[in-house]
C-alpha positions as CSV (number, residue, x, y, z in Angstrom):
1,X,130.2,51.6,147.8
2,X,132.0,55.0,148.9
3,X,129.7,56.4,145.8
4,X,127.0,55.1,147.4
5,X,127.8,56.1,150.8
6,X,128.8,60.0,149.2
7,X,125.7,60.3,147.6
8,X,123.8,59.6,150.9
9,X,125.6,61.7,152.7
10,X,124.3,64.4,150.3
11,X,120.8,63.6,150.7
12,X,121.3,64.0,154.5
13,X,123.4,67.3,154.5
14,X,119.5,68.8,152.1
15,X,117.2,66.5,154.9
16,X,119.3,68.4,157.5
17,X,119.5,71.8,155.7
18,X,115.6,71.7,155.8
19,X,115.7,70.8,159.0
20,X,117.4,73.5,160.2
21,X,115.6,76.0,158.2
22,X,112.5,75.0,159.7
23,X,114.2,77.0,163.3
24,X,114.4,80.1,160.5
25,X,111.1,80.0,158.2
26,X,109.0,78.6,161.9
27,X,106.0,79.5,159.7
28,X,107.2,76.5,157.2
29,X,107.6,74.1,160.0
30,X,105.5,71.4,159.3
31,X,106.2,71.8,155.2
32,X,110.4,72.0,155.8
33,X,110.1,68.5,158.0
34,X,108.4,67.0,155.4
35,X,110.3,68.2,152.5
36,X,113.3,66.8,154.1
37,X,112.0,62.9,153.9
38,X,111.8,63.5,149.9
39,X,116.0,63.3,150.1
40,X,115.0,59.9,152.3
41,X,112.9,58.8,149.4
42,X,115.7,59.6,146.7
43,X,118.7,57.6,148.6
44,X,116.3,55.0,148.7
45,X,115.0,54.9,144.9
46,X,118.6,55.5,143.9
47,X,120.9,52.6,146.2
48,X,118.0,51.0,147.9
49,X,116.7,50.3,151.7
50,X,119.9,50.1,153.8
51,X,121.1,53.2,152.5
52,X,117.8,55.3,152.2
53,X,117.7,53.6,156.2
54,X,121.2,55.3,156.7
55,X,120.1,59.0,155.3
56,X,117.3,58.4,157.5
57,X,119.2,57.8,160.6
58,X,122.0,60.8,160.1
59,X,118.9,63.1,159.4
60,X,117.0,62.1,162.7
61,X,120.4,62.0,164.8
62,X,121.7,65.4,163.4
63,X,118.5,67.1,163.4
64,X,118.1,65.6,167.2
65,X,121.7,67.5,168.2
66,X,120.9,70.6,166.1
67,X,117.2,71.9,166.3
68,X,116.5,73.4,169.7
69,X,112.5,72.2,169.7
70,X,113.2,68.4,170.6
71,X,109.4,67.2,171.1
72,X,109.0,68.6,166.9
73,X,111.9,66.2,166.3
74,X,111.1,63.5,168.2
75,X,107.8,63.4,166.7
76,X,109.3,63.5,163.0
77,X,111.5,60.7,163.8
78,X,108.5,58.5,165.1
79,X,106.0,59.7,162.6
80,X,107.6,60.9,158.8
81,X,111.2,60.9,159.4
82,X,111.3,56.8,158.0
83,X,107.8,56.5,155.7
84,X,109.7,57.2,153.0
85,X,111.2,53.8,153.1
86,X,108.0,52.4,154.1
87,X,106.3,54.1,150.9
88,X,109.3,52.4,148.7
89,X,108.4,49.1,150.0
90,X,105.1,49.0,149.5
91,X,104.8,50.6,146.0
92,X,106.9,48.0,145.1
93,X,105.0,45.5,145.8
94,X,103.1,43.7,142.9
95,X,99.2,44.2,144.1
96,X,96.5,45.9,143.6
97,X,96.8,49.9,143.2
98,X,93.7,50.1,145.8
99,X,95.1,47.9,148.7
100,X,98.8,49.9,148.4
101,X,96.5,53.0,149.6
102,X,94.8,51.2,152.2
103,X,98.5,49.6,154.0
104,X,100.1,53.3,153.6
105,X,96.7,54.2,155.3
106,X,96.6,51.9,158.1
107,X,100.7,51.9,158.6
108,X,99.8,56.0,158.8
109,X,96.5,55.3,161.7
110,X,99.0,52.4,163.7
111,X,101.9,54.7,163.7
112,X,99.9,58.3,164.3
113,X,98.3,55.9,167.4
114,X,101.7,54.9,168.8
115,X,103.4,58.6,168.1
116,X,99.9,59.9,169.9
117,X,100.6,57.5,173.1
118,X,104.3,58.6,173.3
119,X,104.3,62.1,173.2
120,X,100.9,62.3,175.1
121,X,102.8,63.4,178.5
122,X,104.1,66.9,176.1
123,X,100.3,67.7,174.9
124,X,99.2,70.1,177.4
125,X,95.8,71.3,175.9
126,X,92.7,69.4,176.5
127,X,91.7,68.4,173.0
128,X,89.4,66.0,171.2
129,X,91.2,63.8,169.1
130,X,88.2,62.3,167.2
131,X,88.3,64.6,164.7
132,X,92.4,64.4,164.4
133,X,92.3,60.9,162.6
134,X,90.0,61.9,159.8
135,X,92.1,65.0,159.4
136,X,95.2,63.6,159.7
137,X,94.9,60.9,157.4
138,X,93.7,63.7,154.5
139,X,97.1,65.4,155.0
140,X,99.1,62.3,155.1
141,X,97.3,61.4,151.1
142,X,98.5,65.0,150.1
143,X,101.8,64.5,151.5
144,X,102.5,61.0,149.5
145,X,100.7,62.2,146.9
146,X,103.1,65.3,147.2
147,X,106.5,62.8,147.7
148,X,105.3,61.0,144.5
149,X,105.0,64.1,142.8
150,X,108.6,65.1,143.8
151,X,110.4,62.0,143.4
152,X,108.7,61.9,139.8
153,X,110.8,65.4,139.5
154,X,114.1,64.1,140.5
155,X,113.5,61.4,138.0
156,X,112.5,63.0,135.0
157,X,114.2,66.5,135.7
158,X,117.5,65.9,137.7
159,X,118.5,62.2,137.8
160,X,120.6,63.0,134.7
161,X,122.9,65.7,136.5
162,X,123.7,62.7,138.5
């Protein structure tokens, strides 16, 4: 268990590292918050849900009490912070290839909806969101298309140094 424990506690020191480099590189923003769920993804493939839940939660609670631009925050802990879980579970399950994509695509709509309702009182443009949902649901393929991709790299290339 303390291995266990140690190894998540690594995961979440990289998630937070990212995190903070995101107030450095502001240009990577976006690409630094969601590089740091990939260490979510690994504590989760390696010692399953409860812990990949527990690099999750140090990430989002240290990253809440370190980065200065709390609506950014708040916004990966409703949206991306926990998918990485979510993504475990359901390309675990034993169905077809075709319906995995559409629940990661309706869990992404349902929870882009709820993270759209809560932090509506910090948008301050008028904008039309119509076009946001088709958009937004092309980056989220690329981005578990892109956590695939780099959990398939810890496995083949870096598991072994474990």
């Amino acid at each position: 268990m303390t291995k266990k424990i140690s190894f998540c506690a690594m995961m979440s020191v990289l998630g937070i590292i990212c995190l903070l480099l995101s107030i450095i590189l502001q240009s990577n923003t976006i690409f630094l918050y969601l590089f740091s769920t990939l260490f979510t993804y690994i504590a989760t493939e390696e010692h399953g849900l409860k812990y990949g839940l527990l690099t999750y939660a140090v990430i989002s609670l240290a990253g809440f009490m370190l980065v200065a631009d709390k609506v950014s925050i708040i916004a990966y802990i409703i949206v991306v912070g926990y998918y990485p879980v979510i993504k475990h579970v359901i390309d675990h399950f034993n169905i077809n290839h075709f319906l995995k994509w559409a629940l990661k695509i309706v869990f992404a709509l349902a929870i882009s909806t709820v993270a759209l309702l809560l932090l509506s009182t910090y948008l301050t443009a008028d904008m039309n969101l119509t076009f946001m949902y088709p958009v937004g649901i092309v980056v989220f393929v690329i981005y578990d298309v892109m956590l695939t991709m780099g959990i398939k790299f810890y496995a083949l290339k870096l598991r072994r140094y474990k």
